[in-house]
Every structure is written in C-alpha cells, then in structure tokens.
N, C-alpha and C positions, 0 to 999 in steps of 0.2 A: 504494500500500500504506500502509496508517494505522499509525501505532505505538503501541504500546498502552506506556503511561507505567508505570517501575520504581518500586516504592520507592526509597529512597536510603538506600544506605551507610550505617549509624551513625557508623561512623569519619571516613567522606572524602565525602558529599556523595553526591548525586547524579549530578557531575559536567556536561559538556554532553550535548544530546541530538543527534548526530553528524549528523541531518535534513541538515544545511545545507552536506553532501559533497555530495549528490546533486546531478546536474547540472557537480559540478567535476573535471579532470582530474587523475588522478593523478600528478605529474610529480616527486617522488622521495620516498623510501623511508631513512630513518635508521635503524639500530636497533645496541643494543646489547649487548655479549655480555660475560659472565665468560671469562676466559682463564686457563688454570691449569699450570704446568706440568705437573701430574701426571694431568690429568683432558683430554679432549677438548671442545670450545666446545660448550656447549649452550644451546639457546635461541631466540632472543633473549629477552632480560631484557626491555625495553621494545622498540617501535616508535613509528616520527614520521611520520605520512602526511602529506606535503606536497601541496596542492595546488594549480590554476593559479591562484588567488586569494594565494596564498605562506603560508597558513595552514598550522599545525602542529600535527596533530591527536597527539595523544600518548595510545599504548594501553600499558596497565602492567598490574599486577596489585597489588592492596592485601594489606597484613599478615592482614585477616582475608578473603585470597581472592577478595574480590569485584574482579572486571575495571572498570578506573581510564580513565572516557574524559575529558580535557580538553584545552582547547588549550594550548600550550606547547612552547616551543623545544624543541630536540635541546639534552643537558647536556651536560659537558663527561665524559670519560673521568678513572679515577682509581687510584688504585694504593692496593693490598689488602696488601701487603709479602709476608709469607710465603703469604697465603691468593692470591695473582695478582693481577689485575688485569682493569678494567673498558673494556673501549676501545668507542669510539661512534663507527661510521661507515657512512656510504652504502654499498646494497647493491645488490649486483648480481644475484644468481641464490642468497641465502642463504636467501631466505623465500618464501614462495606466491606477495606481491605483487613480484616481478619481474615476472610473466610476466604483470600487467596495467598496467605502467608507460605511461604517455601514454592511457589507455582513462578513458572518462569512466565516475561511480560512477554508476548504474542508480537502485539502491534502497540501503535501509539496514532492518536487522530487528536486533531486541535480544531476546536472554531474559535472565530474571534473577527474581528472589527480592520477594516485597514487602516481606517482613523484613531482607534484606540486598544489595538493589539488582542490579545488574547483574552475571552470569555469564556474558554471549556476547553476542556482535556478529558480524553477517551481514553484510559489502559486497559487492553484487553490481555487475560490470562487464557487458559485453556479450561477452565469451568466457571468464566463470566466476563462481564466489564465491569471499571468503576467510572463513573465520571465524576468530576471534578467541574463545577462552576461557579459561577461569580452572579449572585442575585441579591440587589438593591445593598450591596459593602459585603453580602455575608460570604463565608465559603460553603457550599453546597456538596455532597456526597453523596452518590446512589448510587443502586446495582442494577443492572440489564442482564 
C-alpha cells in the first residue's frame, strides 16, 4: 500500500512518516491519562508504541488539532495541583492496542489535510486495525 504524502502542520511539522512500523513488532504500549478527582480518566492524552527495534513512536494530538506522529520517549507524569494530575504508564487492556501486543504492524494509512497535515493514522496488525485521530483537541482510539 503506497502512502500518499500530508501537508504539514503549520504549527509542528510534518512530523515522521510512521512507514518504518511496518514489519516491526508491537511489544509495549505507554500512554497517558488526566486523573481528576472529580471527573472519570479519559482518554488517553498521548500514546508510545514501542517496538521490537525499542523505538518510541509517540501519537499526540497538536493545539491546532492536527494528530502529532514523532518519535520520542514516554515523558514523565506531572501534577496539575487543584486541576489533578497526569500519570504515564504501560497498559494493559486501556486502549485498542492491547489486544495487538506482540502482532507485527501489517501496513500503515494516514488521512489528513494538505493545509493542516495529518488527522488519522491506520495500523493494521494481522487480527485488526487501530486508528488513531484527532477530534475537536482530543486523541481518539478505535478498533476495525
């Protein structure tokens, strides 16, 4: 499958072009959530797809929307005082990509904008898809 090349982000770049999953094993999953006492976790805020190469692929979401792919550690968790706290850690069964941990990535598809870069990310495994987008600031997750 050929990838048909985004504009880039005004704001943040381009980013990478995530191509260079394919072929690698998914072998953990970082991501990060708001924790509030008053509100239930939603999210994740960011995700870190780790692969069997030890790269850290990092999906975010940008101030102006547009879905943020580069590589980069997992950050550190941080505290919010009154507004909660940010805590950062390996998952098990919180996101779509559990349930293709250890499955190699198949393919990779992008949509997005040529005025404002990337909206979505396809990774296809060999028993699903996840996608990844960017809806009204949030990061979005689902399975196909």
């Amino acid at each position: 499958m050929e990838l048909k090349r985004l504009g880039e982000c005004p704001l943040h770049g381009a980013g990478v072009h995530p191509e260079y999953l394919v072929g690698r094993r998914l072998e953990q999953v970082v991501a990060s959530w708001h924790l509030s006492s008053t509100e239930a976790p939603s999210g994740p805020l960011d995700v870190w797809l780790i692969d069997s190469e030890k790269i850290a692929t990092h999906v975010t979401t940008g101030s102006d929307w547009c879905l943020i792919v580069k590589v980069s550690a997992p950050s550190e968790g941080y505290d919010m005082a009154e507004w909660g706290r940010v805590e950062v850690t390996p998952i098990s069964s919180e996101t779509p990509f559990a349930d293709h941990l250890g499955e190699t990535v198949l393919a990779i598809s992008e949509e997005g904008d040529s005025d404002t870069g990337r909206l979505a990310l396809e990774i296809t495994f060999d028993s699903g898809r996840v996608r990844c987008g960017t809806w009204s600031g949030d990061l979005h997750l689902s399975s196909k």
